[in-house]
Every structure is written in C-alpha cells, then in structure tokens.
N, C-alpha and C positions, 0 to 999 in steps of 0.2 A: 760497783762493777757488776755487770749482768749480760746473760746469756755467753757468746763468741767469748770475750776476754777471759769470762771462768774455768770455760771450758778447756781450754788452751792453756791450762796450769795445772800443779798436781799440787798433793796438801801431804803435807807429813806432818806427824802430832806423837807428841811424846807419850809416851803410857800415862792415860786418865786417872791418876793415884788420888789427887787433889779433891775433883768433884768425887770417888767414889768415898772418900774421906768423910765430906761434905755433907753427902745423903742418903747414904748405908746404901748404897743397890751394889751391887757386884757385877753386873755388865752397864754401866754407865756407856753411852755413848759419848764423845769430844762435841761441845753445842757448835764449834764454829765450823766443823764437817759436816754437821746434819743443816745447817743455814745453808751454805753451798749447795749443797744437793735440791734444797727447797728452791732458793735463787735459780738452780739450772732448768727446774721443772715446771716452776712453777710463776703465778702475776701474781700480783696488788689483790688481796680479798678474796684470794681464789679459799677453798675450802682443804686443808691438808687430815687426810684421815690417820690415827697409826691404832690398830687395833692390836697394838702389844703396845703398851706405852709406859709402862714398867716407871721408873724415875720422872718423865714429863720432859725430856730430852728435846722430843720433838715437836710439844704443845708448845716449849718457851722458846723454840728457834725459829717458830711461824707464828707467834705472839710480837715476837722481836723484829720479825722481815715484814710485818703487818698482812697476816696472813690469818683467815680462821681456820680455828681445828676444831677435831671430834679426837676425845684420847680415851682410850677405852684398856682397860685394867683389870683381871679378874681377882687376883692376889691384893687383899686388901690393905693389906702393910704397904705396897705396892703405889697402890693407887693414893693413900695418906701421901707418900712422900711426894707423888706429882705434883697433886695438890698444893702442898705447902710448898712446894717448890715453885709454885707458879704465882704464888706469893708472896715467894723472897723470906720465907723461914726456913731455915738450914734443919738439919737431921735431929740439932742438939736444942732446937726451940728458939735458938736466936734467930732474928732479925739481919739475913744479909747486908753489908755495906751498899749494895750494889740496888737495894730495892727502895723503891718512891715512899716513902711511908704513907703519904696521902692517899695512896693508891689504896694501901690496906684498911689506913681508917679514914674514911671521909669525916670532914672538919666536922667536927660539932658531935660525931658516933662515937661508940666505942664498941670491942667486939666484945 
C-alpha cells in the first residue's frame, strides 16, 4: 500500500517497551511508523537521510522499503547499536530470529 491509501489512515502503536528492551536506546522509535512515513515521502532508491539516528530505527525502515540511507550518529554507544542493529544483532550480542544469517556471513567467510 502506498501514497492515497496510507495517507487516508492513522496508526496507533502501543508503548515501544519490546524494541527498547531489545537495544538499550531510551527513545526508540515504533519501525512500522517510521516505514509509513518513508512510504508517504518517499520512491524505490530514493536516498533517506536521518542525521540523529540514534538506535538505526530509520536506516532499517528504508533498508526494509528498499530505500538508501545516510545515518549519521555522534554518541558512540549510539551509533554501535545502529549498526548491529542493522545487522540483526540484538543489544545482548545475539543474533536476531528475524535476520538472513547469510546476509552477515557470506558462505565460505567468517567475521
């Protein structure tokens, strides 16, 4: 669903307890709120900038909609959990259920 139909709805989200759980930031943003918003503004490959990008909230919601980003972080603790977050390693060092493993180690690599 994109552009007219999204807009023409509203989103309610429950308090973000889970992800901030997940990956220690304390203003986590909801990813399927910031997807919406990318979907209303934005195309295919378009470039999404967030120059507070704190947890990676909004690198993995236009990672996800197939969109490039720039995520830019000054707080280094910060900018770690983006990162790993944007390759499906949780706060506590595991391995999300949710992430490609091949994606992190190409066959035959190891990190």
């Amino acid at each position: 669903m994109i552009g007219y139909e999204l807009k023409s709805q509203f989103f309610i989200q429950q308090i973000n307890t889970k992800d901030k759980e997940k990956y220690k930031h304390p203003t986590i943003k909801p990813l399927e709120l910031v997807k919406r918003h990318i979907l209303h503004t934005t195309q295919k490959n378009d470039i999404v900038l967030d120059c507070f990008s704190g947890s990676g909230t909004t690198c993995v919601a236009a990672k996800e909609t197939n969109r490039n980003f720039i995520g830019i972080e000054i707080n280094e603790e910060y900018h770690k959990i983006s990162l790993d977050r944007l390759n499906g390693i949780l706060a506590n060092g595991q391995i999300s259920f949710d992430t490609d493993i091949n994606k992190i180690f190409k066959k035959g690599e190891s990190k």
